[in-house]
N, C-alpha and C positions, 0 to 999 in steps of 0.2 A: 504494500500500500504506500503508495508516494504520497510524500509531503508538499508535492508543488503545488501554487494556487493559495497558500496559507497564509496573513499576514505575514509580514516580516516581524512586525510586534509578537505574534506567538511563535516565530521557527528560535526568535531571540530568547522568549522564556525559557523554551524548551530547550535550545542549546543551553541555556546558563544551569539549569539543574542537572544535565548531563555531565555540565563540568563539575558542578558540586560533586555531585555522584562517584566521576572517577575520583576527585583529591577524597574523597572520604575509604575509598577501596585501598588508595595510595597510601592511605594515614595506616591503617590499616595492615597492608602486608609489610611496610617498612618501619613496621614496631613503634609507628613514630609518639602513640601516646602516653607511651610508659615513657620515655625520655622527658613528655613536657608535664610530666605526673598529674595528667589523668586518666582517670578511673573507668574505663568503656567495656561492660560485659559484651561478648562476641553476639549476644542478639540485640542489643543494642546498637550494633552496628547494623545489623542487616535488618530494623527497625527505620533506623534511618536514611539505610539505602532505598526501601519502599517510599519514604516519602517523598523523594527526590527523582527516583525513576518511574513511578506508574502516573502524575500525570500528565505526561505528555503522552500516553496510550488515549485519554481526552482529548488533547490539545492536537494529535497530529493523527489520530485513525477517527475516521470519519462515522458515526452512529449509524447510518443508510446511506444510499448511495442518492438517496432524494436532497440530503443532504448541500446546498449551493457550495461551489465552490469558492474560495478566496473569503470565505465568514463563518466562523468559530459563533455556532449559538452559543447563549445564555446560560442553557442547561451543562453544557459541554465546558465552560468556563468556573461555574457551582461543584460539578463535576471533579474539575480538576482541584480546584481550592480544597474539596474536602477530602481529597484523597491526599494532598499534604497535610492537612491540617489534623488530621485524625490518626495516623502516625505518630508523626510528631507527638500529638498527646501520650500516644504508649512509650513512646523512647523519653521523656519526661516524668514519668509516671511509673518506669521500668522500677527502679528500687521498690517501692514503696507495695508496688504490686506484686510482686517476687515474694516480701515478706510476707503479706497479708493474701498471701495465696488468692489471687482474681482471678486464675487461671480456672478455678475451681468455685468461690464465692463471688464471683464481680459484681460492685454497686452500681446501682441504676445510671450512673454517667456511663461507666463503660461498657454496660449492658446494652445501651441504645445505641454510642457510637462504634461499637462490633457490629452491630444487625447492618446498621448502614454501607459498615466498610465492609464486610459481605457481598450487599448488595451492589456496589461499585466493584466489586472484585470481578464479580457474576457478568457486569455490563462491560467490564473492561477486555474479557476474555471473549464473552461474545462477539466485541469488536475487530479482536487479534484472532481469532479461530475460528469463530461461527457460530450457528446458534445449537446446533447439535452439541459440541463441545461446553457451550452453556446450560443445556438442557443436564448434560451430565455431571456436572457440575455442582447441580443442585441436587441430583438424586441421589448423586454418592454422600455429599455434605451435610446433607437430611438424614442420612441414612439410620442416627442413632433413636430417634423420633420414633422411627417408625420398623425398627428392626424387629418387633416382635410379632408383625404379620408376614414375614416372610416363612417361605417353605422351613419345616424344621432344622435342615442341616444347614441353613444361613441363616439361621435365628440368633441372637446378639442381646448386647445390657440395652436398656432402654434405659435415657437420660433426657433429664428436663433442659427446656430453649437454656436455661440461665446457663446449664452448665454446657453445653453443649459452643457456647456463644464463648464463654469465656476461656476453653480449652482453643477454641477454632481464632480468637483474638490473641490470648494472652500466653500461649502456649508454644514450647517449642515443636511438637507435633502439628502444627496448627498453619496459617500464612505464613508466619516469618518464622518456616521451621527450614528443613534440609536443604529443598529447593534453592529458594532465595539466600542462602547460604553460601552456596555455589555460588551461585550466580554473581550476587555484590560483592563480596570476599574474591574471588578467585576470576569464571567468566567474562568477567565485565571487561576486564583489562584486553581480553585474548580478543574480544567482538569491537573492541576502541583501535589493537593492534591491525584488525583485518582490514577497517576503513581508513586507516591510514593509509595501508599498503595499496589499499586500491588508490587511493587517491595519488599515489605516487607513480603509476605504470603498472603497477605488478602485472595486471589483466593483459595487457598489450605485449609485454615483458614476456613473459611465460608462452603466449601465442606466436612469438616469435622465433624463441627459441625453438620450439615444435614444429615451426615451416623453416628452421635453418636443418635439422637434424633430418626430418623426414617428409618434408614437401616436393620432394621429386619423386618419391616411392612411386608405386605401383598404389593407387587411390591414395597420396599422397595427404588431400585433403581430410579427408576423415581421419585419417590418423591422424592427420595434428591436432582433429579436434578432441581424440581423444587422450593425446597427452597433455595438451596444452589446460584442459578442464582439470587432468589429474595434476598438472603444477599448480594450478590458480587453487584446487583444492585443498590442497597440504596447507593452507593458510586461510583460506577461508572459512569451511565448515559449512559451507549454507549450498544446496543445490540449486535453488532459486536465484539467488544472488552470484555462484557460477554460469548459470544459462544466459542471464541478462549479461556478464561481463564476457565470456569466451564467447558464449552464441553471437551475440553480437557482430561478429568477424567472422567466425568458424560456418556458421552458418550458410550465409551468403556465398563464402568459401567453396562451398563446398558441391551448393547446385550450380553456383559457375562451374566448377569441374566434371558436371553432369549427372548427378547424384540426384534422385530423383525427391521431391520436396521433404516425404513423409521421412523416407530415411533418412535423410541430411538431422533433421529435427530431435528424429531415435536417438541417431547418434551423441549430439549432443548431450540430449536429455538423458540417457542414463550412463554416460560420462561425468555429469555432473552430480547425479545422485551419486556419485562415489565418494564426493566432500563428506557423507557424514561417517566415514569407515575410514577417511586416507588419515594418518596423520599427518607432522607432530600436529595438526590445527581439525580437532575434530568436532562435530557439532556439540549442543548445551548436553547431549545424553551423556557423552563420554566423561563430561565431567562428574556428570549427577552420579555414573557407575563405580567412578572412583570415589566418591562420596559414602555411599552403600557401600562396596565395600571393604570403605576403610584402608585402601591402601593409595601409594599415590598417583597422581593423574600420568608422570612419564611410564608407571608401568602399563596402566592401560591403552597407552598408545605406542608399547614395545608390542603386546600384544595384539595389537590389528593392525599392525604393519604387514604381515606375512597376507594373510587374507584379505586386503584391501590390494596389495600386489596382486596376487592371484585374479581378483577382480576386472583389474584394468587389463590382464594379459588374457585373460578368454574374451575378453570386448575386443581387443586390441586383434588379436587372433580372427575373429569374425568378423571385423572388418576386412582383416586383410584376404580374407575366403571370396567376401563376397566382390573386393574390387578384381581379384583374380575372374574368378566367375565370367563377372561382367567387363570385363578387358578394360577396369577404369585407369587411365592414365594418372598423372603427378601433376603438380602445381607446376606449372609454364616456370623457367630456370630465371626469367627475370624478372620473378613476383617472391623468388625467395632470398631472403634477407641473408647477409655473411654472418656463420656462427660468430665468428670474431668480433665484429663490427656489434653486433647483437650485446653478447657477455658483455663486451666495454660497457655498453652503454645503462646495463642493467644490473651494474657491479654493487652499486646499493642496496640488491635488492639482495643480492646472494650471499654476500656479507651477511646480512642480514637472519636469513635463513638459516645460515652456520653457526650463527651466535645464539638462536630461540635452540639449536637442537643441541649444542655444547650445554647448555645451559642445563636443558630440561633432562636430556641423557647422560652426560658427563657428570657436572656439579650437581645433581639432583637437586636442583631449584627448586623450590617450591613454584607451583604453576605459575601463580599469580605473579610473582615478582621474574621471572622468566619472563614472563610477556613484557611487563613493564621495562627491564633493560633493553628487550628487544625492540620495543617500540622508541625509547630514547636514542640508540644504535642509528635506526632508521631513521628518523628525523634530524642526528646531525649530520647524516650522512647525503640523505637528501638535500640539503643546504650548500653543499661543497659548489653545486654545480647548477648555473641558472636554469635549464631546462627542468630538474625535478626540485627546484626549488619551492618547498608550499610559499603562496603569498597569503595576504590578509582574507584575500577570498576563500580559497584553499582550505584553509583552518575553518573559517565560517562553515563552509559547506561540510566539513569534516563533523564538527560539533551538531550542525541539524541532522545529517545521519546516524549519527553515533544515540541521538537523543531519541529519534526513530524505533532503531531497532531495540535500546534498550527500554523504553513504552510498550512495545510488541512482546518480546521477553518477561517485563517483570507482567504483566497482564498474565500472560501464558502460568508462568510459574508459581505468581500469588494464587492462584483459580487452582492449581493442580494440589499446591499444599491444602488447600481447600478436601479436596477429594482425600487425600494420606489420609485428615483428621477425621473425616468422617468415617472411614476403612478402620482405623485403629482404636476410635472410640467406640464404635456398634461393636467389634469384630466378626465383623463381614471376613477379614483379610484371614483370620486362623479358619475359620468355620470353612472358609472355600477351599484352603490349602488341604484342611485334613478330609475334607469329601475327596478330593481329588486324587489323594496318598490312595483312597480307599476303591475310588473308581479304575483308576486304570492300571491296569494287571501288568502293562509292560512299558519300558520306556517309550517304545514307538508311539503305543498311543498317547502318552503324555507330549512328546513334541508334535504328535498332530494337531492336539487342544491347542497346544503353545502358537502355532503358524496360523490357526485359523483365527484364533481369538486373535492376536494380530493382524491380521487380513481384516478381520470386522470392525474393530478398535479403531484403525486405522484410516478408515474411511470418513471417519470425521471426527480425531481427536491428531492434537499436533504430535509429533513425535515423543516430546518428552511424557504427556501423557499417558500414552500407550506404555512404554518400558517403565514408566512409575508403578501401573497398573498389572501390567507383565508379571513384571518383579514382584511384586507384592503377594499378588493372587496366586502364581502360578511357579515362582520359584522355590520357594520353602520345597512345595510336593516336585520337584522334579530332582533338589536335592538330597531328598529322603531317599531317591532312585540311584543314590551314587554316582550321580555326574559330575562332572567338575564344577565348580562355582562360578570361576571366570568364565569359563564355556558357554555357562546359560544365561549368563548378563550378556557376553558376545552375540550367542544367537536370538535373545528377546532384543539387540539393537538390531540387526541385521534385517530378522521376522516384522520388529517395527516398524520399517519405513519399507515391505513390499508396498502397501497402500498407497505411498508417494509414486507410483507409475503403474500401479492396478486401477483398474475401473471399479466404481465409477468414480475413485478420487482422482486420482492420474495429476495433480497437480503439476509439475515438474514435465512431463510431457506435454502436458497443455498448456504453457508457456513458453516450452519448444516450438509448439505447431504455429501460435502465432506469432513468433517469429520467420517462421519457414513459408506461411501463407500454406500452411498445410493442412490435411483434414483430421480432426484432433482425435477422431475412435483408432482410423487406420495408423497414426503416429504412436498412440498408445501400444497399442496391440506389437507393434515393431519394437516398440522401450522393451517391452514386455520380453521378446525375445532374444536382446540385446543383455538384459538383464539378470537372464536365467538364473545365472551363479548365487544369486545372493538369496534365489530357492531354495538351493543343494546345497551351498559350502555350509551354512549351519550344522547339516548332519555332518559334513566331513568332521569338521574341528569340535563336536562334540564327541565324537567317538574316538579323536586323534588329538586332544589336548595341547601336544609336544609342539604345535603349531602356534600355539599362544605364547609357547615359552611355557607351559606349565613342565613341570614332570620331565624339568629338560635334559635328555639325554644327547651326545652328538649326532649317535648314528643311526638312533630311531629319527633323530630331527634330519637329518640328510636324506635317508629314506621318503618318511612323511613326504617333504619338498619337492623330488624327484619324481613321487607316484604325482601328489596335485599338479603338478605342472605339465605334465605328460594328460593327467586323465583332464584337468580341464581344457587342454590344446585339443586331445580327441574330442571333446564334446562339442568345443566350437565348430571343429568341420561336421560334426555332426548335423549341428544347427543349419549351416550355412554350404555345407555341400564344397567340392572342390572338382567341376568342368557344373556343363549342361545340365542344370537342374531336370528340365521335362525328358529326360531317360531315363529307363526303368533302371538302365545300369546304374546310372549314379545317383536313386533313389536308397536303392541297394546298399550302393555303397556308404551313404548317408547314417543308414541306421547300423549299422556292421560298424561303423568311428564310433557311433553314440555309444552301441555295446560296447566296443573296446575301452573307451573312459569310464563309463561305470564301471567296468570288473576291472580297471588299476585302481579307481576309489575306493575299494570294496578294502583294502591292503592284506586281503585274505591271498595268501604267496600264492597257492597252484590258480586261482582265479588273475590274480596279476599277471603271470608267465604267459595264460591265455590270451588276456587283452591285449599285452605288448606284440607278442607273436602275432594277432590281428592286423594289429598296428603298422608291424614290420609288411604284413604284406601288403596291408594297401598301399604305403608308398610305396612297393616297388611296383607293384599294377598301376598307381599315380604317374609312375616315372616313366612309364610303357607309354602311357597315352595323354598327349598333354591338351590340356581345357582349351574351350573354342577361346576364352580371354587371351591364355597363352599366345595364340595363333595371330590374335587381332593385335597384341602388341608388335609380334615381332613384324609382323608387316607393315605397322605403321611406324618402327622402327627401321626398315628398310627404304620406305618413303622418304621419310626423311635422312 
């Protein structure tokens, strides 16, 4: 949702509380209170970071779409006022209420301005999600109300509004519990690091480097857009906000080179769905799972390094299947940029990228302060040299995005701690997990629950509420089944965000397509197949841990790596065939790769010998006969 059209009087407010916002996160990770000796309990921070960032979730996301633009109603102004101001009251009021337990008796002041700030929570998330996502919102939040007419095995305590209001206000279970913890604390800094970055080239940067390295290939174009989404990823975290910046170029790119609209679109679109798996820069999940579980944010981004590789390499794979196929040529030699001349130019940027990953994997930084030198890095770095030099505008336009997305964010994440309290005070959250211990006989079917309740969840609740929801409900019971831990936070992010390119959310696609002027079912349906991996690799790396770095041994880990990369290469020509699709031969052949990849995934040895040996022969029956693509190159290479 764009902020243009807005006074400049409100994108100003909004920027100035975003600046608040970070020096408060700043105060924060650089200890700096205890030096000027005061006294800030850590929910008092993230007290105060809600009233700083939610509203301009008022101020800059629009109530309908009936809504005029360039004028900030009345209501949306009242709006915002009390969504600082009522804050504010709890972070005032934090001591006093601490002692005198409000969390559990609150007096009639804090009784009324909880119901409200509820109810702004409610309206805020509607505005950043939708109204499904607010519908649920209230059913989960309500939940302890009314938990005693639910079917028996979700039956729970039943608690009166007072206390219910004052756990859901004054509590660390409650709005300003886990979530926004992350978030103000730690997040904030990494989503301030990413708009800088863009604001600096990165987007442009990263696209170039990808038409310097592989813009003459064989469908030259798609590949770049599939690297170039997987560099602009690593820092970003957002796939929406990948599409609008890679797509942008990649796009256009790409049907100039002949690619026909819907796929050019695919392409993109679930290239850029790979920002919330690539790291070191993963979306708000990743943080939230390192939160849960307690360990820190650089290990859960050691851990889905391997499987966010794998990701991009069976994409990256099926493209390259299907520009063979279709005999698509390279980007013309004088539309690609010199790797040399490129690097010079975007030495800031690399710098940069080496000092967030020294940081975060070397010195083991704490996240938040990680981001933070990385973003000081970047900005004196980008100073050196006029052309990436931010000016006054620069900064301006920095601070209105920055204040954007964190209104979007804390909206999302206040409304979701919403949902935690109400799950933890009914317990809905134990009653579902021990039916579920008690329902499914085997693992398999407990990660089929896992994937569909995903697939359903996800159709209209944002990403982090889904793995909040995940995790809660359906992890306990899947750990009583002796899975790994890490695993199943892995595969509840992965299962999460199928719905970002499933119908009928497909969001991420359908920002593709109108980019591409493509038709948004058929574009889907193509994500969908471009996407495959992030169906299956769940089950891999839950049965294969050593993938995650859990359980790490070397040679099961070299093993592991060599089966996934082999079996998801077979799967892609599977998907995508390699000659003349409409032959019965290379229909054949099609499913005879698929089999092959499954049985090396399988890492059952005499089923692997099978697969490979398949394998083995179809490239030599490959080698025998080459694709009508093949043919159509090398004559127009003889043409020329």
């Amino acid at each position: 949702m764009s902020n243009d059209g807005y006074p400049r009087s409100i994108k100003t407010v909004a920027g100035l509380l975003a600046v608040c916002g970070l020096f408060l996160t700043i105060f924060y990770v650089t200890s700096a209170a205890p030096r000027l000796g005061i006294v800030m309990g850590t929910m008092q921070y993230i007290i105060g970071g809600a009233a700083l960032l939610l509203p301009p979730a008022f101020l800059l996301l629009r109530a309908n779409r009936a809504t005029p633009k360039g004028k900030v109603p009345w209501y949306d102004v009242v709006a915002a006022g009390l969504s600082f101001v009522i804050p504010l009251y709890a972070f005032l009021v934090f001591q006093q209420a601490r002692i005198e337990s409000w969390s559990i008796f609150p007096p009639p002041p804090a009784l009324v301005l909880g119901i409200i700030m509820c109810i702004l929570i409610v309206e805020a998330g509607r505005r950043a999600a939708g109204t499904f996502f607010a519908i649920t919102v209230l059913v989960m939040a309500l939940a302890p109300l009314y938990v005693h007419l639910l079917p028996g095995f979700l039956q729970g305590s039943v608690f009166t509004v007072d206390r219910l209001i004052g756990m859901l206000f004054m509590d660390s279970l409650g709005m300003f519990g886990q979530l926004m913890s992350v978030f103000v604390l730690t997040f904030l800094l990494f989503i301030f690091f990413g708009v800088v970055l863009q604001s600096v080239g990165a987007g442009e940067f990263f696209t170039n480097v990808a038409l310097s390295l592989l813009g003459e290939a064989r469908g030259g174009a798609a590949k770049v857009a599939v690297i170039a989404s997987a560099l602009f990823g690593m820092v970003s975290g957002s796939a929406t906000a990948n599409v609008m910046v890679s797509g942008s170029f990649t796009i256009p790119m790409m049907k100039k080179s002949g690619f026909p609209a819907h796929f050019a679109a695919a392409v993109e679109a679930a290239a850029s769905e790979g920002s919330a798996i690539m790291p070191p820069v993963m979306g708000a999940v990743a943080f939230i799972m390192a939160n849960f579980l307690g360990i820190p944010y650089w290990r859960v981004a050691l851990a889905a390094a391997v499987p966010a590789i794998l990701y991009y390499w069976c994409l990256f794979s099926q493209v390259h299947f299907y520009s063979v196929n279709h005999g698509m040529a390279g980007v013309p030699r004088s539309h690609v940029p010199q790797l040399r001349k490129t690097l010079l130019q975007g030495w800031h940027i690399i710098v940069t990228a080496l000092v967030l990953v020294w940081f975060l994997f070397f010195m083991k930084m704490a996240a938040g302060l990680a981001a933070l030198w990385a973003t000081a890095v970047l900005l004196a770095l980008s100073t050196i040299r006029k052309s990436t030099r931010p000016n006054l505008g620069t900064m301006v336009n920095i601070t209105h995005e920055s204040a954007r997305i964190f209104g979007l964010l804390a909206a999302i994440l206040l409304a979701v701690g919403l949902i935690i309290g109400g799950m933890e005070l009914s317990g809905i959250a134990m009653s579902f997990t021990q039916w579920l211990a008690g329902a499914s006989k085997s693992t398999a079917t407990g990660l089929i629950v896992l994937a569909g309740a995903g697939l359903v969840l996800g159709a209209g609740l944002p990403g982090a509420a889904v793995y909040v929801l995940l995790v809660i409900l359906l992890g306990p019971g899947l750990e009583a089944m002796g899975l790994n831990r890490l695993a199943i936070h892995m595969t509840v992010l992965y299962w999460g965000i199928l719905a970002d390119f499933t119908p009928p959310t497909a969001v991420t696609p359908m920002v593709a397509a109108g980019f591409a002027g493509a038709p948004p079912m058929k574009t889907t349906l193509q994500t969908m197949r471009f996407g495959a991996v992030i169906y299956v690799a769940p089950i891999f790396f839950i049965f294969h841990p050593v993938i995650l770095f859990e359980n790490f041994e070397l040679k099961s880990f070299i093993l592991v790596i060599m089966s996934a990369f082999l079996g998801f290469w077979l799967l892609a020509r599977g998907f995508e065939g390699y000659g003349p699709s409409s032959t019965l031969n290379m229909q054949i052949r099609r499913v005879l790769s698929f089999a092959a990849g499954v049985m090396t995934l399988t890492m059952v040895w005499y089923l692997q010998i099978a697969g490979v040996a398949l394998a083995v022969g179809l490239y030599v029956l490959g080698r025998s006969k080459k694709s009508a693509g093949e043919k159509v190159l090398e004559r127009a290479e003889q043409i020329e």
